[in-house]
C-alpha positions as CSV (number, residue, x, y, z in Angstrom):
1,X,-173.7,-153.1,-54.4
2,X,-175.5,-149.9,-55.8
3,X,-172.4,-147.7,-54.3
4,X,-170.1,-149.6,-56.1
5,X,-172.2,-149.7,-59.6
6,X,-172.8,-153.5,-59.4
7,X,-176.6,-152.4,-60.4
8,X,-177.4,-156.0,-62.5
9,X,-176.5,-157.5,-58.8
10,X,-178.4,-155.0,-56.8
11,X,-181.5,-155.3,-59.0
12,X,-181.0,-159.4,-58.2
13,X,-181.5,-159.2,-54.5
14,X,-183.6,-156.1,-54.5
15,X,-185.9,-158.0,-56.6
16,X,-185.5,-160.9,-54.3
17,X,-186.7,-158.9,-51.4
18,X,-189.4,-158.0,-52.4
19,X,-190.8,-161.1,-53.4
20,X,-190.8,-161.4,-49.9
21,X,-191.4,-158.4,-48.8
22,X,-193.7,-156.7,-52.1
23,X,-193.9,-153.4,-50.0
24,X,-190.3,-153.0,-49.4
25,X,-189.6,-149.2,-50.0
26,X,-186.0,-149.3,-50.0
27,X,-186.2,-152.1,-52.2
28,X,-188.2,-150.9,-54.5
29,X,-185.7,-147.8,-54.5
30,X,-182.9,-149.7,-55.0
31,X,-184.2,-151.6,-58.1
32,X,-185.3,-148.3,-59.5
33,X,-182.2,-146.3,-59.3
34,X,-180.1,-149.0,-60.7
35,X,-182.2,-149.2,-63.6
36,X,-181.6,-145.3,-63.9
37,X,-178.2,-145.7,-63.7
38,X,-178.0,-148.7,-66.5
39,X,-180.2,-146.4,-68.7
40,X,-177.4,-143.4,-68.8
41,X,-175.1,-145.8,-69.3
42,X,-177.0,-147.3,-72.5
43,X,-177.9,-143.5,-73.8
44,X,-174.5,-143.1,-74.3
45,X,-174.7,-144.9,-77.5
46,X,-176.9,-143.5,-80.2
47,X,-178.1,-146.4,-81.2
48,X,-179.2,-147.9,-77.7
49,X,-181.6,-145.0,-77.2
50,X,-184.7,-147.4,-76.9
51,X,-183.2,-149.4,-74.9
52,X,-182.3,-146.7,-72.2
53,X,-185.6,-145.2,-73.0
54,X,-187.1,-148.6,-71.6
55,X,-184.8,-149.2,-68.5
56,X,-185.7,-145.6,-67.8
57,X,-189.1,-146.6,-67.9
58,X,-188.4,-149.4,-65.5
59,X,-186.6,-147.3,-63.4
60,X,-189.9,-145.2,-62.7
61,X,-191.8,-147.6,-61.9
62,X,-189.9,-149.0,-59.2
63,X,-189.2,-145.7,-58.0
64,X,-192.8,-145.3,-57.7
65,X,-193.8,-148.3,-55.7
66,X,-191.0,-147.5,-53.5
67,X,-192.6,-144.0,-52.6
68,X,-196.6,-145.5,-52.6
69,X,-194.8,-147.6,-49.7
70,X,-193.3,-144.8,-48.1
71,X,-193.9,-141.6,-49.4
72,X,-190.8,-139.8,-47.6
73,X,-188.5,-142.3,-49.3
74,X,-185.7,-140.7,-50.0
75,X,-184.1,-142.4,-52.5
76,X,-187.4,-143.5,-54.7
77,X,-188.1,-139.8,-54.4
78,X,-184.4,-138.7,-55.9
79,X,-184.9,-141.4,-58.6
80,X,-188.2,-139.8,-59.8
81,X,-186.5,-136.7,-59.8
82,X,-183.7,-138.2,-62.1
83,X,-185.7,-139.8,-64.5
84,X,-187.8,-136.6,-65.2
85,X,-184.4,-134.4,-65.7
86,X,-182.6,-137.4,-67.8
87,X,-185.4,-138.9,-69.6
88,X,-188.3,-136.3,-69.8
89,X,-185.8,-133.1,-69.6
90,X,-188.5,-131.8,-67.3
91,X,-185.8,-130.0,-65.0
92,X,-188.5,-128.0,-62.7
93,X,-190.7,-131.5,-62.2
94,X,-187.7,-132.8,-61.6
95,X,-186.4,-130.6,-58.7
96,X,-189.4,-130.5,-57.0
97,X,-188.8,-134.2,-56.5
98,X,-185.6,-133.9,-55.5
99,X,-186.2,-131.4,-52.8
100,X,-188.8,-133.5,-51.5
101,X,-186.2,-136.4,-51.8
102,X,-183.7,-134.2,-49.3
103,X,-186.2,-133.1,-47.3
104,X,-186.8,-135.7,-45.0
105,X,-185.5,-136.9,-41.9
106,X,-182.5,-138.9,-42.9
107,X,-181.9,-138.0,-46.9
108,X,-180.1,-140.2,-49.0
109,X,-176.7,-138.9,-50.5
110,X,-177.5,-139.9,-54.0
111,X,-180.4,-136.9,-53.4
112,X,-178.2,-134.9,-52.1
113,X,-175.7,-135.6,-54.7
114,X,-178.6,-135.5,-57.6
115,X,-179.8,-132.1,-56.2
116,X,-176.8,-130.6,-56.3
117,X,-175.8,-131.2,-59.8
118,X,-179.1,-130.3,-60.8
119,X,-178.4,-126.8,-59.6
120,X,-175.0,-126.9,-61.0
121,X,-176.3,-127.3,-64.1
122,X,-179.1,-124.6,-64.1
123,X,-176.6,-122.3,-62.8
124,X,-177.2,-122.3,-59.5
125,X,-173.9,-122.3,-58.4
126,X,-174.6,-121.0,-54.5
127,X,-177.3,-123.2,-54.3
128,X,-175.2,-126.2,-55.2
129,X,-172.3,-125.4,-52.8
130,X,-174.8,-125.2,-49.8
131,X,-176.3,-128.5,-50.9
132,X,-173.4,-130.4,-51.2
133,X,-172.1,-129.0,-48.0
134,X,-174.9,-129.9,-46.0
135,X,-174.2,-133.4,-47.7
136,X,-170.9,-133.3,-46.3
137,X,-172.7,-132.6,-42.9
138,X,-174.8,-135.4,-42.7
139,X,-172.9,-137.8,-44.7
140,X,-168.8,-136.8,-44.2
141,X,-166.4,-138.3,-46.3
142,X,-168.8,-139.0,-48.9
143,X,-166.6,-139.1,-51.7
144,X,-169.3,-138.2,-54.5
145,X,-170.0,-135.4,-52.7
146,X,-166.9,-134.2,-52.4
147,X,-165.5,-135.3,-55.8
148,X,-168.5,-132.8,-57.3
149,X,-167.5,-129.9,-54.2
150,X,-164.2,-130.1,-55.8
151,X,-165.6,-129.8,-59.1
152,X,-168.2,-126.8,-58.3
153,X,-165.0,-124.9,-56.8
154,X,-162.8,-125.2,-59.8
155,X,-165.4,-123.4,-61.8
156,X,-165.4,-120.7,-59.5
157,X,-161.8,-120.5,-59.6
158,X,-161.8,-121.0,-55.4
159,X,-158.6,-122.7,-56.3
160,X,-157.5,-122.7,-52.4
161,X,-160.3,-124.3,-51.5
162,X,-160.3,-127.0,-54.4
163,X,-156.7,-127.7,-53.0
164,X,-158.5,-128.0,-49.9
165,X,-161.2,-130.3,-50.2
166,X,-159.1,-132.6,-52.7
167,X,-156.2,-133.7,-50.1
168,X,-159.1,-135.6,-48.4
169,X,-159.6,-137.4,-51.6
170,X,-156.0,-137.5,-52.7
171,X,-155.0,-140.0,-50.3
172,X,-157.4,-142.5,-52.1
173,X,-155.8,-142.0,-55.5
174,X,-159.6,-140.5,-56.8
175,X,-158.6,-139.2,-60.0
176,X,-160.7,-136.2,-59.8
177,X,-159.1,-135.2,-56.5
178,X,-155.8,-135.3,-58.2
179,X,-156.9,-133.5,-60.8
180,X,-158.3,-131.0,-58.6
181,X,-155.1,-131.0,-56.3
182,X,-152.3,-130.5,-59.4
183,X,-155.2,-128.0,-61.2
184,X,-154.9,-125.7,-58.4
185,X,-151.6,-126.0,-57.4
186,X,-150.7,-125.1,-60.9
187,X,-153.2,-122.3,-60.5
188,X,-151.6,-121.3,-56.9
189,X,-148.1,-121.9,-58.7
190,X,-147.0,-124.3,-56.8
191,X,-146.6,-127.4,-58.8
192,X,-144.4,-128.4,-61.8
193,X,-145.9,-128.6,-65.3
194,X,-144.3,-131.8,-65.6
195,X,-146.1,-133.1,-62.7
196,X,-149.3,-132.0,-63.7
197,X,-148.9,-133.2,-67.2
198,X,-147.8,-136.4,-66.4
199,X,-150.3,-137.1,-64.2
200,X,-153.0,-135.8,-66.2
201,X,-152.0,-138.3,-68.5
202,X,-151.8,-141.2,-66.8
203,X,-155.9,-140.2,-65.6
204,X,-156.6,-139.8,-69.3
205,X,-155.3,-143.0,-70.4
206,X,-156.4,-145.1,-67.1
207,X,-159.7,-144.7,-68.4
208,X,-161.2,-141.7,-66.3
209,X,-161.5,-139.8,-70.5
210,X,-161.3,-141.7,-73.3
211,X,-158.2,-141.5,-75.8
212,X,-158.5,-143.3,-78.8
213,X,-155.6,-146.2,-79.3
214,X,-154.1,-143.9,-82.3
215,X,-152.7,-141.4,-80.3
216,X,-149.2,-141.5,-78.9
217,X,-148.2,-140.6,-75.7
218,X,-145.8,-137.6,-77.3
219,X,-148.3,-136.4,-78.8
220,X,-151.1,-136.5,-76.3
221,X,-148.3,-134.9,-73.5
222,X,-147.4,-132.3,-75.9
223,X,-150.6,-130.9,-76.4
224,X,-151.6,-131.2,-73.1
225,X,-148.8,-129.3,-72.1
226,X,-148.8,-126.5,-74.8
227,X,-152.8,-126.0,-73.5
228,X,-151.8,-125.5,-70.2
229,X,-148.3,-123.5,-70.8
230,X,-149.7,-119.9,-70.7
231,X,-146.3,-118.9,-73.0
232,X,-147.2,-121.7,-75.7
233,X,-151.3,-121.5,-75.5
234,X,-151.6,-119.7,-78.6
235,X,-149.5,-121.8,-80.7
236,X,-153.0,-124.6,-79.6
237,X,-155.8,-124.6,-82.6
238,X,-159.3,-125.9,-83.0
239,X,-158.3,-128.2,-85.3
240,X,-155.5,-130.2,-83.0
241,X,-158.2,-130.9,-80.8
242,X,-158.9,-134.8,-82.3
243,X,-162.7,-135.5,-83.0
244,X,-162.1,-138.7,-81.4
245,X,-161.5,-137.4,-78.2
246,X,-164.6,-137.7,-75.7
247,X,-166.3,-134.1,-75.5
248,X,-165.6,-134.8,-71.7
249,X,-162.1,-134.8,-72.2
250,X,-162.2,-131.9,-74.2
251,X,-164.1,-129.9,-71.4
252,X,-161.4,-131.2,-68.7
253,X,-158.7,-130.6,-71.0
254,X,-159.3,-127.4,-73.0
255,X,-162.0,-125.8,-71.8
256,X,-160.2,-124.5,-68.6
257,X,-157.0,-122.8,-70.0
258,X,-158.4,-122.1,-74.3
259,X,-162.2,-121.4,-73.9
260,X,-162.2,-119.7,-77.2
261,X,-160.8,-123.2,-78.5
262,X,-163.1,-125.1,-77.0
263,X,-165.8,-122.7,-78.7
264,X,-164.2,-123.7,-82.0
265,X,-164.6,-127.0,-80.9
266,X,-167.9,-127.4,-80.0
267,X,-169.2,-125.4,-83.1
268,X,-168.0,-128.1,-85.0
269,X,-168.7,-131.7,-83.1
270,X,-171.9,-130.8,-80.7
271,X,-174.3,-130.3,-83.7
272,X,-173.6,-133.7,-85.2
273,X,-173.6,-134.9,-81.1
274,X,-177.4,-133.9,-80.7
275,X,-178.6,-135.4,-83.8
276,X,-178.0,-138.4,-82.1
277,X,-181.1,-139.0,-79.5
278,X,-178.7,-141.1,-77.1
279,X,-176.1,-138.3,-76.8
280,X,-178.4,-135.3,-75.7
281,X,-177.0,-136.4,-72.1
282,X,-173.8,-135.1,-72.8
283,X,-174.6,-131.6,-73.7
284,X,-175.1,-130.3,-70.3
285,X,-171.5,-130.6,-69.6
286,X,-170.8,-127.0,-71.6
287,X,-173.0,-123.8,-71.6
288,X,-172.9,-122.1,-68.0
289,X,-170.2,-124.5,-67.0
290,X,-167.2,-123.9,-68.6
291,X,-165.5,-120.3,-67.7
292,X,-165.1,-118.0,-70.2
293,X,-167.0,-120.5,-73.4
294,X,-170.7,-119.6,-73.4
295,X,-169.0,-115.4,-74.4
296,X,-167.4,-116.9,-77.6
297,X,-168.6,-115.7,-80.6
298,X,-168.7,-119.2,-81.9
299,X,-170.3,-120.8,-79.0
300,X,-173.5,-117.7,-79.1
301,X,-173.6,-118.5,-82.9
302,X,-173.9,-122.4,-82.5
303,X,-176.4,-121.3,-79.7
304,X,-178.4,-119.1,-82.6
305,X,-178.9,-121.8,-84.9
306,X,-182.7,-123.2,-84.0
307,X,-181.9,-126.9,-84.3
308,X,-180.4,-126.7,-81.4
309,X,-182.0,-123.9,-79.5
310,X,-184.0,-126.2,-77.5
311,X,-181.4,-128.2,-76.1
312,X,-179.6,-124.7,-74.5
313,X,-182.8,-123.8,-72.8
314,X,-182.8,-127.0,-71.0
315,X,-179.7,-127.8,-70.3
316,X,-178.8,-124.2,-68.3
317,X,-178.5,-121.4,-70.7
318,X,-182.2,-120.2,-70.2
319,X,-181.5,-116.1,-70.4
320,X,-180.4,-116.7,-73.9
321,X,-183.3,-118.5,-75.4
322,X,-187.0,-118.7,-74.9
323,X,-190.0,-120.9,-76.2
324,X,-192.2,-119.1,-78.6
325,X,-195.6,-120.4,-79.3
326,X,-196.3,-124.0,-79.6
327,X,-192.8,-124.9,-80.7
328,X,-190.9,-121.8,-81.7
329,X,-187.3,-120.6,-80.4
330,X,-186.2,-117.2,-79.6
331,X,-182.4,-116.2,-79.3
332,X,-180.9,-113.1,-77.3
């Protein structure tokens, strides 16, 4: 049930064992990292930020009964790890649970899988390609694991290897597979633009990002083509780029082929994003990530400006920014 993100019905019969069985670890583990997962899904709304705040809450605590039972338990150890980097942005704490969490004798793949994107995020790119690997070693096929491989390779334009790891996806329909495959065979130049757009599309508007109900087709195709186009990028400006559209999408979308657009972008939407408690979540998606965006003048001067200094430093720009004192910020 967890795998498949029924958590309200995996928290029901966790909960139900152990009433029989109160020192059930992987119960206890269970119930905690569905509550985790419930709580990201509630921050994403500004206004439900007490609510996650509480489930994330929950979350520990059953995380923590399931490692006083057993304190190698893998996955009670990965959800104390994930609650200190999503709800107490305590990234090192957070680690250090998490690398407990993998180093036992059979780790869960959710650690695995946290650990990894931990170290994505941090910039750890190496780091993150040997722990998903060794993922893929112990749990193959995994397709979290290798959705997020996929991912990881893209940024570090291994676009052979993207192609690579995606066909065993592909086969599945996994949107991020075929996203991967058609990104690098575009890449490799070996795939038609109309392919790529029109499948890209269909992802978009199947749910995978969110389009608002006011934009066409035509006029989501064309723009996703004239992005991707190198001979018609430049005719693409900040200001096509709808503020409706998820900030994921506009990663996926823009920030691969127009990272100085996607600068422009971001100047203008994140600061009004991390006013809003419940969407601080999001921000990790951009600085080291995306190729070519955190060198933007725009992006370094939306990095300068203190009220959001704080949320660089933690979510993987740390050579740029610096605690001073209690609660002071420097910039590079």
């Amino acid at each position: 049930l967890l795998t498949r993100t029924r958590n309200d019905e995996a928290i029901r019969l966790a909960e139900a064992a152990v009433l029989i069985e109160p020192d059930f670890a992987d119960a206890w583990a269970v119930i905690g990292a569905a509550h985790s997962f419930n709580a990201f899904g509630v921050s994403l709304e500004p206004a439900a930020w007490d609510a996650a705040w509480a489930l994330y809450d929950e979350s520990w605590l059953a995380a923590s009964r399931a490692v006083e039972a057993d304190p190698r338990n893998s996955l009670g150890l990965a959800v104390l790890g994930l609650v200190k980097v999503q709800q107490q942005k305590k990234w090192t704490e957070g680690r250090v649970f998490l690398e407990r969490a993998v180093n036992v004798e059979s780790p869960d793949p959710n650690a695995i899988l946290w650990l990894g994107i931990l170290e994505m995020q941090t910039g750890l790119l190496d780091d993150a390609l040997a722990t998903f690997d060794r993922g893929l070693e112990l749990h193959p096929g995994d397709l979290n694991l290798i959705r997020w491989k996929v991912n990881l390779l893209a940024q570090q334009d291994r676009w052979e290897e993207v192609r690579q790891t995606a066909e065993v996806l592909a086969p599945l329909g996994d949107a991020d597979a075929l996203i991967g495959r058609l990104a690098a065979g575009l890449v490799l130049g070996d795939n038609d633009l109309d392919e790529l757009t029109e499948a890209w599309f269909t992802l978009l508007t199947a749910g995978t990002v969110r389009i608002p109900g006011q934009d066409t087709r035509d006029v989501v195709v064309d723009l996703m083509r004239r992005v991707i186009d190198p001979d018609r990028q430049a005719q693409v400006t900040p200001d096509e780029i709808p503020s409706q559209w998820s900030l994921q999408m506009q990663w996926d979308l823009v920030g691969h082929y127009r990272p100085e657009v996607l600068a422009e972008v971001l100047l203008r939407e994140i600061p009004g994003v991390l006013q809003a408690p419940g969407q601080n979540s999001t921000a990790y998606y951009f600085p080291a990530q995306i190729r070519g965006v955190r060198d933007q003048p725009a992006f370094r001067q939306m990095v300068e400006e203190l009220d959001f200094v704080e949320h660089w430093q933690l979510y993987g720009w740390p050579e740029v920014c610096r605690p001073v004192g209690v609660d002071g910020f420097e910039c590079d």
